[in-house]
N, C-alpha and C positions, 0 to 999 in steps of 0.2 A: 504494500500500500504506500502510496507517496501522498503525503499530505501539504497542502496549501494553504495558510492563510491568508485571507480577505480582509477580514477587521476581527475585533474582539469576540462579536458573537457570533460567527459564521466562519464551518470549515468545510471545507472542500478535501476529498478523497477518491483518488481513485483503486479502484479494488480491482486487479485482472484476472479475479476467477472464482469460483463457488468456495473456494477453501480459503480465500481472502475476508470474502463473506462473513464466513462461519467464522473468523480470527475478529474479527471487528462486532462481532454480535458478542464474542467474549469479552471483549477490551470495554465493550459497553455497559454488560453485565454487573461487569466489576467497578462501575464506576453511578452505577442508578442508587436512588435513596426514596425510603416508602415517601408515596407524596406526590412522588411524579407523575405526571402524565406524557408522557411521547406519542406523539402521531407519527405514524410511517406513509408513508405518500409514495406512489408510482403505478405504472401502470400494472398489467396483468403480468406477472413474470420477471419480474422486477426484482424480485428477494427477500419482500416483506418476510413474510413466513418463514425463508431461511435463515432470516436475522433475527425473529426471533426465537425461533428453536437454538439457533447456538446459544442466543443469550442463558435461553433455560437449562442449555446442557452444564453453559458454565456457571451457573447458578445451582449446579447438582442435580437436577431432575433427572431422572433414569428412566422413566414410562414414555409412554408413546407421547410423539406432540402433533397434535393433531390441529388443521387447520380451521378454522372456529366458522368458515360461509355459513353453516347448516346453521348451527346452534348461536351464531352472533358473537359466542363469548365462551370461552374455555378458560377454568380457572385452576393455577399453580402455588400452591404452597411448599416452599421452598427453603426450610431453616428454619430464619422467623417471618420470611418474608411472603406477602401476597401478592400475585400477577396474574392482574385480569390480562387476557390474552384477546381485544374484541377485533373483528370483523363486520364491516360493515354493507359490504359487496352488493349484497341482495335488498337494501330496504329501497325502501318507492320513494318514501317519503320522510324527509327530518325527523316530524313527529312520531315514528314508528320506536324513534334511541329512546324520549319518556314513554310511551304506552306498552312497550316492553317493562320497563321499571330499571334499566340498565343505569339509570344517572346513580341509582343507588350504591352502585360499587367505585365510585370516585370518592374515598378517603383518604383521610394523611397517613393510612396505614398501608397503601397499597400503591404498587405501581402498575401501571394501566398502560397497555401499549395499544393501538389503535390502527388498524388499516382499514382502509379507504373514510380518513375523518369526512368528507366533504358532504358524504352522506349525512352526513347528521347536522350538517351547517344550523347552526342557530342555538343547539341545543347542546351541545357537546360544553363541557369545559375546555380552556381554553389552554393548548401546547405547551409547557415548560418548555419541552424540547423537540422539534419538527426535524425527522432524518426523511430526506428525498435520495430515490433510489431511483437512475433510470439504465437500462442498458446501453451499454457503450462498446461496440465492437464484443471481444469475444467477452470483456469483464463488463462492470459497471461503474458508474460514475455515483457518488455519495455527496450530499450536502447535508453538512447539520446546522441547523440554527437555533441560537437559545431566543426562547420566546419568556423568561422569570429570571430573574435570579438563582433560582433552583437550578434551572438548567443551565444559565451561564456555567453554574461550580460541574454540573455532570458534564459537558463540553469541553470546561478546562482537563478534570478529569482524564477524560477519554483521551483528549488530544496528547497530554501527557503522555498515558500510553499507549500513541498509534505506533510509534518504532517498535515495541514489545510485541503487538497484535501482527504486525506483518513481516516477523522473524518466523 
């Protein structure tokens, strides 16, 4: 992975393969704190899901990880920590994220990863940290922005350790 900075709250990454991926969903891992909420944004195939299955690997989780389209949200207990895992793909309509009841699992106990937010516009809590994934030749291209304070420190975090992630 070669990293770029732009400004303080925006990093730029480029990842050249699925096992870069999975190194950078670790490095991220290791640097989330309960509270957060991250959006993952890209299109179909992009790598959500494999970023965050690594995260959960390297957060310990040993069971299957299972993509959450169906169910909206698959949930990880992990130590001491909780990760809603949601998926957004299939709703019609914003209001589907409250008449589900899903706002209820956004605590400061819990980190909350999110693909396809746009779905839920309006209704969703609002990014600490936004990771944009979009393919790039044969890897991908990675942007993260901190959208809190929270996420400035998980950013810095990370960024710290992108050199360790892409050993």
């Amino acid at each position: 992975m070669h990293g770029t900075d732009h400004n303080q709250s925006t990093r730029r990454v480029h990842l050249p393969d699925e096992a870069a991926t999975e190194r950078f969903g670790a490095a991220l891992a290791n640097a989330v704190q309960p509270g957060l909420v991250i959006w993952l944004e890209g299109d179909l195939g992009a790598g959500k899901t494999t970023l965050a299955r690594a995260m959960l690997r390297a957060l310990g989780h040993t069971g299957p990880v299972k993509s959450p389209t169906y169910a909206l949200v698959e949930l990880y207990k992990v130590s001491s920590l909780y990760l809603y895992h949601f998926d957004f793909y299939r709703l019609n309509h914003p209001e589907e994220f409250v008449d589900a009841g899903l706002d209820e699992y956004f605590t400061e106990t819990a980190v909350c990863l999110i693909e396809w937010p746009d779905k839920a516009a309006g209704f969703l809590p609002p990014a600490d940290l936004v990771v944009r994934l979009r393919n790039e030749g044969a890897g991908r291209a990675l942007e993260l922005e901190a959208a809190s304070v929270a996420g400035l420190q998980c950013l810095n975090t990370v960024s710290a350790r992108l050199p360790a992630a892409a050993a």
